[in-house]
Biopython code that builds the backbone (N, CA, C, O; Angstrom):
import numpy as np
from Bio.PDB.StructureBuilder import StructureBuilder

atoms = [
    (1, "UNK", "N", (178.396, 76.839, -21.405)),
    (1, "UNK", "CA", (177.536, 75.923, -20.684)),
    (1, "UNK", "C", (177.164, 76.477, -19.318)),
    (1, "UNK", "O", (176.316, 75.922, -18.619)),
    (2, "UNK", "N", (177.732, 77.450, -18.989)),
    (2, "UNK", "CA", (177.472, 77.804, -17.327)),
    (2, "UNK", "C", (175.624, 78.658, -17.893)),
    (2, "UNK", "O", (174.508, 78.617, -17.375)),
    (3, "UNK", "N", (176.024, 79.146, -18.808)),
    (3, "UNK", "CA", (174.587, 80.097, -18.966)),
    (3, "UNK", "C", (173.339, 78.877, -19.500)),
    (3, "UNK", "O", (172.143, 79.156, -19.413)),
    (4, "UNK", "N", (173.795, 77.596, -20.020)),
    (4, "UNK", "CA", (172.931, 76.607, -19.533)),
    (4, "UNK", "C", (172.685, 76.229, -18.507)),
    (4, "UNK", "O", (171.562, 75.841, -18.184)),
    (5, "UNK", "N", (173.912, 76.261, -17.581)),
    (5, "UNK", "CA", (173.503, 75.881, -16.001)),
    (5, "UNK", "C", (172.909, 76.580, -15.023)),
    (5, "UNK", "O", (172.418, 76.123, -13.990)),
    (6, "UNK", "N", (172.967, 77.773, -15.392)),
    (6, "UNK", "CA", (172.398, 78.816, -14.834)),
    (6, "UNK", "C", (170.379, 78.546, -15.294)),
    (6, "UNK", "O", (169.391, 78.144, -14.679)),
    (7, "UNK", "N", (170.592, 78.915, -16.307)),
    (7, "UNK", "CA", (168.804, 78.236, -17.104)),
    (7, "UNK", "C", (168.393, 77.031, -16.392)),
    (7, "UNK", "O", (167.255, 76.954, -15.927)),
    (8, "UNK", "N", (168.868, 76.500, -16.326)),
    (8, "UNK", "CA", (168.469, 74.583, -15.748)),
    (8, "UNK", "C", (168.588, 74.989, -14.521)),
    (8, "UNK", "O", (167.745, 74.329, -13.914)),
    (9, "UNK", "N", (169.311, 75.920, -13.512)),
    (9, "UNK", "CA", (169.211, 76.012, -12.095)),
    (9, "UNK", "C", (167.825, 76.728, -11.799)),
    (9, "UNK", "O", (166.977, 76.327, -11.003)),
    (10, "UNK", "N", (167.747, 78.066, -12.731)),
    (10, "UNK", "CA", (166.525, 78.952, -12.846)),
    (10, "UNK", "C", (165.143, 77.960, -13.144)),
    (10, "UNK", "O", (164.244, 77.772, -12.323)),
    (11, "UNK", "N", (165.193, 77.505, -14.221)),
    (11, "UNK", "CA", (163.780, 76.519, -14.300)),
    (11, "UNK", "C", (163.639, 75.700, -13.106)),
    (11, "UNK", "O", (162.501, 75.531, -12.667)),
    (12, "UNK", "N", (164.822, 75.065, -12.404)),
    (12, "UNK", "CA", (164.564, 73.974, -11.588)),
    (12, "UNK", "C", (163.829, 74.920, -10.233)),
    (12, "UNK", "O", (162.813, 74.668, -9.585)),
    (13, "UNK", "N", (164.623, 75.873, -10.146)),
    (13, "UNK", "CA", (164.107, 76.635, -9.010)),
    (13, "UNK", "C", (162.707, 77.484, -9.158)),
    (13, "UNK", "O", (162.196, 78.022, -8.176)),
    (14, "UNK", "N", (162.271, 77.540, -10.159)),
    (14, "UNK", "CA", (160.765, 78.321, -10.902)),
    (14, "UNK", "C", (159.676, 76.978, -10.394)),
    (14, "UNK", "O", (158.609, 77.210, -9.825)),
    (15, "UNK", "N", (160.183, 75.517, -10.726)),
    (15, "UNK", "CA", (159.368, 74.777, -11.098)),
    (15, "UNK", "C", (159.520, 73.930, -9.173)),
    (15, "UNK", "O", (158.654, 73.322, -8.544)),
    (16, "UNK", "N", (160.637, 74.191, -8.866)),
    (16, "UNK", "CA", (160.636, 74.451, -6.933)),
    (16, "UNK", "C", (159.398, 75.369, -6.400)),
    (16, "UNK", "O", (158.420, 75.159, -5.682)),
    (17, "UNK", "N", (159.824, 76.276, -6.972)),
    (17, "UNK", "CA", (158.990, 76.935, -6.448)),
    (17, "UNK", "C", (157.473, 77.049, -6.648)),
    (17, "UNK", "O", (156.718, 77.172, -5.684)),
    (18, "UNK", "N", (156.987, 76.999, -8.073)),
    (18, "UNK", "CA", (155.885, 76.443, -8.273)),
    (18, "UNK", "C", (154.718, 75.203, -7.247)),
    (18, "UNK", "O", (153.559, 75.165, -6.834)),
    (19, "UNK", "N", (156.270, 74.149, -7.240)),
    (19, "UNK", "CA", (155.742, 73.057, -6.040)),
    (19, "UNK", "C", (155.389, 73.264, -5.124)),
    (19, "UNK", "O", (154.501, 72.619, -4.566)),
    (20, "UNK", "N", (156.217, 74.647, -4.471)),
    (20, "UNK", "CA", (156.265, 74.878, -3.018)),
    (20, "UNK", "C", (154.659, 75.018, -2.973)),
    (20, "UNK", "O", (153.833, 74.458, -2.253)),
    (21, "UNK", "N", (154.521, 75.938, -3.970)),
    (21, "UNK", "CA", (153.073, 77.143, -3.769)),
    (21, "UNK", "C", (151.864, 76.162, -3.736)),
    (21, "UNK", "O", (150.738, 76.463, -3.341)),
    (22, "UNK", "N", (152.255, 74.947, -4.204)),
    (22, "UNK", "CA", (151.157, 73.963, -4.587)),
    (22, "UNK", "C", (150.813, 73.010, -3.104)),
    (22, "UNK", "O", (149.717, 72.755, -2.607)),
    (23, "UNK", "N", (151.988, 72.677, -2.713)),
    (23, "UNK", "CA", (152.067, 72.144, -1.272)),
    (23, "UNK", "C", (151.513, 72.898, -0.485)),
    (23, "UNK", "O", (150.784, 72.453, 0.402)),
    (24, "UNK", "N", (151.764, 74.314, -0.659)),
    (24, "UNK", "CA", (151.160, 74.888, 0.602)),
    (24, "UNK", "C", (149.921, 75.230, 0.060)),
    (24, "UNK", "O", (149.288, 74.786, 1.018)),
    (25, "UNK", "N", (149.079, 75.638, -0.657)),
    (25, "UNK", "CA", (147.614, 75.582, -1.002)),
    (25, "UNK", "C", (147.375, 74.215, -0.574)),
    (25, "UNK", "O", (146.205, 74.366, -0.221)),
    (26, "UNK", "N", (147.615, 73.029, -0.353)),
    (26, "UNK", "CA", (147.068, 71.805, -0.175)),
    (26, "UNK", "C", (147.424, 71.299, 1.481)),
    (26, "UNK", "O", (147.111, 70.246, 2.037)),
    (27, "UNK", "N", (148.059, 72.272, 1.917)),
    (27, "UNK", "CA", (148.504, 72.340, 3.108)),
    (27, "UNK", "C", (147.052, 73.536, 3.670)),
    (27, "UNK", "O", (146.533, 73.057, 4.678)),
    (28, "UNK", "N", (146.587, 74.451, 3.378)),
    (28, "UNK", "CA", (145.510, 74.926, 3.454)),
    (28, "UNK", "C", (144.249, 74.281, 3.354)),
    (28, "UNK", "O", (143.557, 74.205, 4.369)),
    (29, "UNK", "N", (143.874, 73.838, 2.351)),
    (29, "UNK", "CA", (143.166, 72.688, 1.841)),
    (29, "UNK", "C", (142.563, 71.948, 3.444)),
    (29, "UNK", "O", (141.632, 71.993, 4.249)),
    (30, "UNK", "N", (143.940, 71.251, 3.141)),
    (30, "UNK", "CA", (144.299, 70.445, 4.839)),
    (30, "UNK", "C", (143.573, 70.768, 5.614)),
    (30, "UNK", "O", (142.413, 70.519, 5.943)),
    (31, "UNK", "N", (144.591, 71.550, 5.996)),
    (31, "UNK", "CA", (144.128, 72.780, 7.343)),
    (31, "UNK", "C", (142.794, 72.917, 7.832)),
    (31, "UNK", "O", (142.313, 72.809, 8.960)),
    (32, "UNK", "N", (142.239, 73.223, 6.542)),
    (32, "UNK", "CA", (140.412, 73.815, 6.877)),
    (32, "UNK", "C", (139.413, 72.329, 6.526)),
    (32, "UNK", "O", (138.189, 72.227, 6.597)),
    (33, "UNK", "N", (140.113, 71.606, 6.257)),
    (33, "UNK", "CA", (139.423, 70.732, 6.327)),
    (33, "UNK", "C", (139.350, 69.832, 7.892)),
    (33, "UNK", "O", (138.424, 69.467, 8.616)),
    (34, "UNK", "N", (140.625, 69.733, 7.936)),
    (34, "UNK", "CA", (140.538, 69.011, 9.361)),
    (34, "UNK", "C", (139.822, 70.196, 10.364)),
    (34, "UNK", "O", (139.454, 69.903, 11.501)),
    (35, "UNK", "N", (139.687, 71.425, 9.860)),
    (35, "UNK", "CA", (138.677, 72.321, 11.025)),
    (35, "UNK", "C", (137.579, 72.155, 10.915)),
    (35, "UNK", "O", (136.811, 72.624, 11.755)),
    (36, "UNK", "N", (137.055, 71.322, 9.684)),
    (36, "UNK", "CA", (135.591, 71.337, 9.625)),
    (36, "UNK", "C", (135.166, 70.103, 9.792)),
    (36, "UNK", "O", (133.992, 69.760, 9.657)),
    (37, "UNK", "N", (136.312, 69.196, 10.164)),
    (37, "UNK", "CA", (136.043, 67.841, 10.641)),
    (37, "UNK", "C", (135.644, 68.176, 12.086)),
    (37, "UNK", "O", (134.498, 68.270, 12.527)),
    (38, "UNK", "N", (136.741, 68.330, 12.705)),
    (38, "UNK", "CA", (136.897, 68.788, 13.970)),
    (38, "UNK", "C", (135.367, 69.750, 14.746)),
    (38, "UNK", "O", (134.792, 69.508, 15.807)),
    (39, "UNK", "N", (135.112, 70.731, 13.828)),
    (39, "UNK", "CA", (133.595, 71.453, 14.094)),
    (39, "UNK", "C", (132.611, 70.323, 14.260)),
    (39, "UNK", "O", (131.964, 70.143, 15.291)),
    (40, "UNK", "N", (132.538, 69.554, 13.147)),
    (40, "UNK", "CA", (131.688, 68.894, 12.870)),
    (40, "UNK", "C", (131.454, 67.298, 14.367)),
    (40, "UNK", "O", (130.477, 66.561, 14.501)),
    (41, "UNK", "N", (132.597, 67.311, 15.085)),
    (41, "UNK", "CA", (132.992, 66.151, 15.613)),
    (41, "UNK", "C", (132.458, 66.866, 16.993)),
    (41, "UNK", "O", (131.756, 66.221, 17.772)),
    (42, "UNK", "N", (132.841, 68.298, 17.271)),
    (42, "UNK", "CA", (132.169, 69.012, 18.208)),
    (42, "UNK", "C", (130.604, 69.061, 18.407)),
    (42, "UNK", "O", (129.905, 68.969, 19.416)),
    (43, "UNK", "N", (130.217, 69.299, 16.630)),
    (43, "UNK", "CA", (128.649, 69.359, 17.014)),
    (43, "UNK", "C", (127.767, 67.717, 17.486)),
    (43, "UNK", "O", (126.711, 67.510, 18.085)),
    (44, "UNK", "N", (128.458, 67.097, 17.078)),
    (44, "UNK", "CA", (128.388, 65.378, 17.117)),
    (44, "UNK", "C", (128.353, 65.536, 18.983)),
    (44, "UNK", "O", (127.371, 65.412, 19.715)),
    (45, "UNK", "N", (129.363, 65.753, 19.253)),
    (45, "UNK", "CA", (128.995, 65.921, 20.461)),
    (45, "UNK", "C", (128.117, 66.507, 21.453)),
    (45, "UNK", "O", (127.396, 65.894, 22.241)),
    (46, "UNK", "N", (128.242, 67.660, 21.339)),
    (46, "UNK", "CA", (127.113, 68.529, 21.864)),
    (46, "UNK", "C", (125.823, 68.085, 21.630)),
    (46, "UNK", "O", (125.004, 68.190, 22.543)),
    (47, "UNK", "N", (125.373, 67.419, 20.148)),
    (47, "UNK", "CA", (123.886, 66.905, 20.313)),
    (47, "UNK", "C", (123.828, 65.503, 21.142)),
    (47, "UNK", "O", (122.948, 65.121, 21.913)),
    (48, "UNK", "N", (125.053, 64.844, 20.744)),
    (48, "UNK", "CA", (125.093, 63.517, 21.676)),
    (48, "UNK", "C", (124.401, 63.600, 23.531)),
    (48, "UNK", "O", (123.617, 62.900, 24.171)),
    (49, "UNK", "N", (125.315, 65.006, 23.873)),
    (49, "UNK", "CA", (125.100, 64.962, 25.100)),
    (49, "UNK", "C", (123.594, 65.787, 25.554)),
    (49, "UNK", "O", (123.176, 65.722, 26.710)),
    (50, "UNK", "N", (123.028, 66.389, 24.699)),
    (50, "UNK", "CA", (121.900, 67.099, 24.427)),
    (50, "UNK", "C", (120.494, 66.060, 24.546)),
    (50, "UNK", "O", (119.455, 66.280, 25.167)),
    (51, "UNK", "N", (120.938, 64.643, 23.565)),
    (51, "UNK", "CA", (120.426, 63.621, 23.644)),
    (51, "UNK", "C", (120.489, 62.707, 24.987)),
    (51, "UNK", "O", (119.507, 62.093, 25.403)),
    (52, "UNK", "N", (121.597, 62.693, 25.533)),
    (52, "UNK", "CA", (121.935, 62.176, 26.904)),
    (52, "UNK", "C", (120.675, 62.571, 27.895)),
    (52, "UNK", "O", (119.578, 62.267, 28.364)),
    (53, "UNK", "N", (121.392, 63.185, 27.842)),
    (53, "UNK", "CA", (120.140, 64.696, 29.119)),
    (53, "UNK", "C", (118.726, 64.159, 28.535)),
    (53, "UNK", "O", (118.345, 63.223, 29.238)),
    (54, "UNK", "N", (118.161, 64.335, 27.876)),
    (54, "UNK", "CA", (117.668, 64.553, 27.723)),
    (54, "UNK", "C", (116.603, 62.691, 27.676)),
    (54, "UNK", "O", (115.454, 62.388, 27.999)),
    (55, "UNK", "N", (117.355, 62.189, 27.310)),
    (55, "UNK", "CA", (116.938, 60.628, 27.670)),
    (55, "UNK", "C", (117.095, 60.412, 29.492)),
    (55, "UNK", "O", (116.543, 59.419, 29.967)),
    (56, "UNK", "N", (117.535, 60.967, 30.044)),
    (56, "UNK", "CA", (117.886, 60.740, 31.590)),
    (56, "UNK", "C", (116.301, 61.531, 32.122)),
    (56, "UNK", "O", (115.462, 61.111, 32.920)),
    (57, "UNK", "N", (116.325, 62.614, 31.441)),
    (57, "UNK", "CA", (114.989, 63.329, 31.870)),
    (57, "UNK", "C", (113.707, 62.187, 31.440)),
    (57, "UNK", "O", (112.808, 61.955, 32.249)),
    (58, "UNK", "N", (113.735, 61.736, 30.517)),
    (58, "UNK", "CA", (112.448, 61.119, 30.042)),
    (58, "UNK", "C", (112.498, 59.772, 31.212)),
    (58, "UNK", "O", (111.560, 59.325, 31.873)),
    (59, "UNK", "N", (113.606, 59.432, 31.194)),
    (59, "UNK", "CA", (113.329, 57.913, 31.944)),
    (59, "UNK", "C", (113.140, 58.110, 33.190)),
    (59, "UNK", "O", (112.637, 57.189, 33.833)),
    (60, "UNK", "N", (113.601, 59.745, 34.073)),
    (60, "UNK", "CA", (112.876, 59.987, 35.374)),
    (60, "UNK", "C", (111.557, 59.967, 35.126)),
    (60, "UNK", "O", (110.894, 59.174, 35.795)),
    (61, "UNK", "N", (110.760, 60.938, 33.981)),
    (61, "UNK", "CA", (109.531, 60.936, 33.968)),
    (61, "UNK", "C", (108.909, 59.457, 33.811)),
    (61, "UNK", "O", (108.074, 59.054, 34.621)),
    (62, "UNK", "N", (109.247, 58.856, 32.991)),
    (62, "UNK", "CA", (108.714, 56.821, 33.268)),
    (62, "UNK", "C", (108.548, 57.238, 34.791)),
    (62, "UNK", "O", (107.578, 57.783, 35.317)),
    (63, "UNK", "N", (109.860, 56.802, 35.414)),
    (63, "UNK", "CA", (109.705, 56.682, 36.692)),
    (63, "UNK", "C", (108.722, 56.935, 37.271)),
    (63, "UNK", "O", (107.906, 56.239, 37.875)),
    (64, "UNK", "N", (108.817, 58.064, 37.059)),
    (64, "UNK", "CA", (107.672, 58.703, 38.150)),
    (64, "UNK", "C", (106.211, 58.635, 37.560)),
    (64, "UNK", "O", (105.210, 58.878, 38.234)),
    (65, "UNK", "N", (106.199, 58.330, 36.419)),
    (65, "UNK", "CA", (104.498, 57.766, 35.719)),
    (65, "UNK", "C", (104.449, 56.028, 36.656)),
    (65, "UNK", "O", (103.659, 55.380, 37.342)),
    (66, "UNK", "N", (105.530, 55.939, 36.231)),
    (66, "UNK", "CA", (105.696, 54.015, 36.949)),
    (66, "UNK", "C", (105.194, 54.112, 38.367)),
    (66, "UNK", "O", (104.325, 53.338, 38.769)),
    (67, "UNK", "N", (105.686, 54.984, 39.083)),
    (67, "UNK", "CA", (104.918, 55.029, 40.569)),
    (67, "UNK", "C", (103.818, 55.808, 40.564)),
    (67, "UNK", "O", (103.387, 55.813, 41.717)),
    (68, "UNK", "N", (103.008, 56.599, 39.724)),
    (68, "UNK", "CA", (101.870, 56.958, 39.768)),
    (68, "UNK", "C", (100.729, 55.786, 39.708)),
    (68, "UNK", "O", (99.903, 55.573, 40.597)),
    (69, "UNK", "N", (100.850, 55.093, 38.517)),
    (69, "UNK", "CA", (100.309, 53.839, 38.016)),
    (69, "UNK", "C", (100.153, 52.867, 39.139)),
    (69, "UNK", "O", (99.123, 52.198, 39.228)),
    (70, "UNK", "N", (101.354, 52.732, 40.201)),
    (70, "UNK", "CA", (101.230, 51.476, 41.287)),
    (70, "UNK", "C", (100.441, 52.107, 42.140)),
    (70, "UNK", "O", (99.552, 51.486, 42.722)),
    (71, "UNK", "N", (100.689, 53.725, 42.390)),
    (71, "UNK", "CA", (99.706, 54.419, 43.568)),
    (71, "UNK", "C", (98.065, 54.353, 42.956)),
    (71, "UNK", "O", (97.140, 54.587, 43.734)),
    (72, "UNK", "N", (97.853, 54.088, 41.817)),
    (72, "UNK", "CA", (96.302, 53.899, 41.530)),
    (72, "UNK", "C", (95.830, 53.082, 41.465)),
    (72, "UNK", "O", (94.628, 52.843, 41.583)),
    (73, "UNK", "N", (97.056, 52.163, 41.164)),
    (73, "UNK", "CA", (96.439, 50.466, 40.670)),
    (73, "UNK", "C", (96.052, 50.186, 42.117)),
    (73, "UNK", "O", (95.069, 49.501, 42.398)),
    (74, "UNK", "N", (96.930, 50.788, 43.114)),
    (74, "UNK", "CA", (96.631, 50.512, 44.701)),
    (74, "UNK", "C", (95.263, 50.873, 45.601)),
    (74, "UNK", "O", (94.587, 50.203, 46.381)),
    (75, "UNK", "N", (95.178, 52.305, 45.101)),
    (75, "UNK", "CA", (93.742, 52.851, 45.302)),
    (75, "UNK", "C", (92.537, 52.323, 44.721)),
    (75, "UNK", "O", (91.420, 52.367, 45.236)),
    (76, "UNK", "N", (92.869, 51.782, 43.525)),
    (76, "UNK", "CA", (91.501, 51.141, 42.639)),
    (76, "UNK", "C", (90.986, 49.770, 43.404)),
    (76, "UNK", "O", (89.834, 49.451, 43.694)),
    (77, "UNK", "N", (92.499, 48.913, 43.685)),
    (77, "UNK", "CA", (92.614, 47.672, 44.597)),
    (77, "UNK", "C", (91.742, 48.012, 46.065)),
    (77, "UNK", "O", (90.999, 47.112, 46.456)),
    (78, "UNK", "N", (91.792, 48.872, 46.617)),
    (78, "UNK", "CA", (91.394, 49.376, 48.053)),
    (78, "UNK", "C", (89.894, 49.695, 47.792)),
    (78, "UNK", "O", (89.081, 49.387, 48.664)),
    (79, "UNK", "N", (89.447, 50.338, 46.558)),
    (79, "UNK", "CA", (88.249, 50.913, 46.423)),
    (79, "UNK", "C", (87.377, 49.516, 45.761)),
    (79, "UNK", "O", (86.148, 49.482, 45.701)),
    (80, "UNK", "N", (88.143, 48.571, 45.362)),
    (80, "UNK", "CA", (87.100, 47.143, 44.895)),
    (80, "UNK", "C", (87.109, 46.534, 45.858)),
    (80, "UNK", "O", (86.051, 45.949, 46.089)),
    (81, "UNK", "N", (88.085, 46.377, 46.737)),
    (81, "UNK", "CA", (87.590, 45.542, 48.351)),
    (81, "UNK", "C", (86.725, 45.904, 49.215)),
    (81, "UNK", "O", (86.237, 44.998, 49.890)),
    (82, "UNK", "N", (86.071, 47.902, 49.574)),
    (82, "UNK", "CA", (85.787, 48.348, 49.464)),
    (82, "UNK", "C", (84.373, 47.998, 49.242)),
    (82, "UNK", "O", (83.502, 47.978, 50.112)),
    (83, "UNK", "N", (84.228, 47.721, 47.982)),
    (83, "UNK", "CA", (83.461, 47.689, 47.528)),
    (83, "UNK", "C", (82.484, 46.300, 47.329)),
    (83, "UNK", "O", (81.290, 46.354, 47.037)),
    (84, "UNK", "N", (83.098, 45.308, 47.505)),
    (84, "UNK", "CA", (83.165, 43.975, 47.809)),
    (84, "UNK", "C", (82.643, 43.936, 49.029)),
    (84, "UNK", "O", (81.428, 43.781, 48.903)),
    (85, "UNK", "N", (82.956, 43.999, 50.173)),
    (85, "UNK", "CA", (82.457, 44.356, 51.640)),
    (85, "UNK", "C", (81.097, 44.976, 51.721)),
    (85, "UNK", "O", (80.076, 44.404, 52.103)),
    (86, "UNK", "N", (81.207, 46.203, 51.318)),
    (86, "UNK", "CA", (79.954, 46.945, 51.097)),
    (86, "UNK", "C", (78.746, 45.947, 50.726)),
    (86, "UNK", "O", (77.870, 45.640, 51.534)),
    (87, "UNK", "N", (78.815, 45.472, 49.377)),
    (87, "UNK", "CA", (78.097, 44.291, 48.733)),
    (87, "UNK", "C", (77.614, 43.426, 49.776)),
    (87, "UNK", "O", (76.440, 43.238, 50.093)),
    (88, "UNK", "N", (78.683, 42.907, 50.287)),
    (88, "UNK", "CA", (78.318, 41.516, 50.951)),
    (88, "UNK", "C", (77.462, 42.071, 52.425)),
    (88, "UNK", "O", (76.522, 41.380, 52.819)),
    (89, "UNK", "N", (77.920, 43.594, 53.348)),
    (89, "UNK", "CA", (76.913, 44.240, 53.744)),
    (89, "UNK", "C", (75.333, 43.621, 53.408)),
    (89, "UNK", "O", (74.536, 42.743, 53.740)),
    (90, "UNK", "N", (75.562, 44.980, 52.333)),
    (90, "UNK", "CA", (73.933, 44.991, 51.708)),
    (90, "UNK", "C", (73.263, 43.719, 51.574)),
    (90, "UNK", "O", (72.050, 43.661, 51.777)),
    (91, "UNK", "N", (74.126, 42.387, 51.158)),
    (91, "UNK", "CA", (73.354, 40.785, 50.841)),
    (91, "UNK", "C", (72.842, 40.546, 52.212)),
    (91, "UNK", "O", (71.646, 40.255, 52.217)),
    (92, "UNK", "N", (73.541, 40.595, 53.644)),
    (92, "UNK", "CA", (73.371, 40.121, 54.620)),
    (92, "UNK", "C", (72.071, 41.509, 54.934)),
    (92, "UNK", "O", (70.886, 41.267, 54.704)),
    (93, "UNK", "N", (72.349, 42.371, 55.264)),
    (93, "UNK", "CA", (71.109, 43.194, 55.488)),
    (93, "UNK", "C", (69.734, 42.649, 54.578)),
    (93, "UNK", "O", (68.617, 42.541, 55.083)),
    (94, "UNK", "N", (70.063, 42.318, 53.091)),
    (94, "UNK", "CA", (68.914, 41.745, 52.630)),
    (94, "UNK", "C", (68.037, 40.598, 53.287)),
    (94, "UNK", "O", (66.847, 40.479, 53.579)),
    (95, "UNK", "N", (69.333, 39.701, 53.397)),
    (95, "UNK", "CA", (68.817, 38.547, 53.818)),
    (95, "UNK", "C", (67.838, 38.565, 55.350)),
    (95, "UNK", "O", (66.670, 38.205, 55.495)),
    (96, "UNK", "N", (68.679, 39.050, 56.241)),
    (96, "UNK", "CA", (67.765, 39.905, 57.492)),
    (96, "UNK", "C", (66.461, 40.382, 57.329)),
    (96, "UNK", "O", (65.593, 40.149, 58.169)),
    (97, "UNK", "N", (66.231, 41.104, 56.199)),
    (97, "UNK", "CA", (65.200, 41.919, 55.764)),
    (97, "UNK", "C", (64.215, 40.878, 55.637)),
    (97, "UNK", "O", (63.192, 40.815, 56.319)),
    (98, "UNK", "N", (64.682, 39.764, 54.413)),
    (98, "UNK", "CA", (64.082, 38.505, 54.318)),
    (98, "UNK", "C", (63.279, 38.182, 55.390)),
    (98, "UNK", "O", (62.080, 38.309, 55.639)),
    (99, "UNK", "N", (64.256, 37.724, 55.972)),
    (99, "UNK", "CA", (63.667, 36.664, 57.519)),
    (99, "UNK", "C", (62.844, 37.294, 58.426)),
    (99, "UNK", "O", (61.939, 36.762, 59.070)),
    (100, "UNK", "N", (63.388, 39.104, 58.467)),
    (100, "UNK", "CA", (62.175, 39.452, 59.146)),
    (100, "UNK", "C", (60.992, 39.512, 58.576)),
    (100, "UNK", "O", (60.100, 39.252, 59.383)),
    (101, "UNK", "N", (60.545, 39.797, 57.300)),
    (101, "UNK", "CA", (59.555, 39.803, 56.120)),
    (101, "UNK", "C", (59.165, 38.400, 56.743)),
    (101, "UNK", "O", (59.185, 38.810, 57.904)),
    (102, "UNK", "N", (58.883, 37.287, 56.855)),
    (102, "UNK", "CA", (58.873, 35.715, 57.065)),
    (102, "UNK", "C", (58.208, 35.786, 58.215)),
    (102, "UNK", "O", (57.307, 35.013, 58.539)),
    (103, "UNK", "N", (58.680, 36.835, 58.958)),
    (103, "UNK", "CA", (58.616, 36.573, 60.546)),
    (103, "UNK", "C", (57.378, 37.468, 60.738)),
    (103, "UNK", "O", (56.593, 37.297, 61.671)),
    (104, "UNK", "N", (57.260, 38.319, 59.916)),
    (104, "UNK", "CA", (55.978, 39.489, 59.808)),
    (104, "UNK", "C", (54.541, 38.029, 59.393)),
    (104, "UNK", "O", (53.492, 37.681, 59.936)),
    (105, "UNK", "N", (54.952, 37.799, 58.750)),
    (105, "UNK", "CA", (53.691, 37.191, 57.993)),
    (105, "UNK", "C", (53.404, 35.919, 59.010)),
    (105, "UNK", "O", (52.470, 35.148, 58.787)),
]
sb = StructureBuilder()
sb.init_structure("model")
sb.init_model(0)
sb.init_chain("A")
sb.init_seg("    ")
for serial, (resi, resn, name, xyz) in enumerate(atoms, 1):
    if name == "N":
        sb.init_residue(resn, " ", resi, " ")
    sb.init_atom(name, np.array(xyz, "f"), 0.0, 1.0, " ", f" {name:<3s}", serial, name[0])
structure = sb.get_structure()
């Protein structure tokens, strides 16, 4: 019986060892997987912050379209009052024109 026990120690330790080899391929497995999580969690980032930037840039440019827009809406405002004045000028010069026309005849 020892040369049975010996066989049953040998298989147990073949079929040990077998396990081992299997654990550690799945321990590899593992390994490269959580690296390609990990890559992947990096690139997640890097575009995140790529996107950041890059939204901070656009909303300065608003900005600064936003104060272009008030500096014209302002000038357009200045150039119809402007222009309004002018008008009311020219009515009163008409009217003058009138009365002297009146005053001719």
């Amino acid at each position: 019986t020892t040369e049975s026990e010996i066989k049953g120690k040998r298989a147990r330790g073949e079929a040990m060892s077998e396990h081992m080899k299997n654990v550690q391929q799945e321990l590899t497995i593992t390994q490269n997987l959580v690296a390609a999580r990990l890559k992947e969690v990096e690139s997640e980032d890097h575009l995140r912050m790529i996107s950041e930037r890059e939204q901070g840039r656009i909303n300065l440019l608003v900005k600064r379209k936003n104060a272009e827009i008030g500096e014209i809406k302002e000038r357009q405002n200045t150039h119809e009052n402007n222009m309004f004045r002018y008008t009311q000028k020219i009515e009163q010069i008409k009217q003058q024109m009138k009365w002297s026309q009146k005053e001719l005849e």
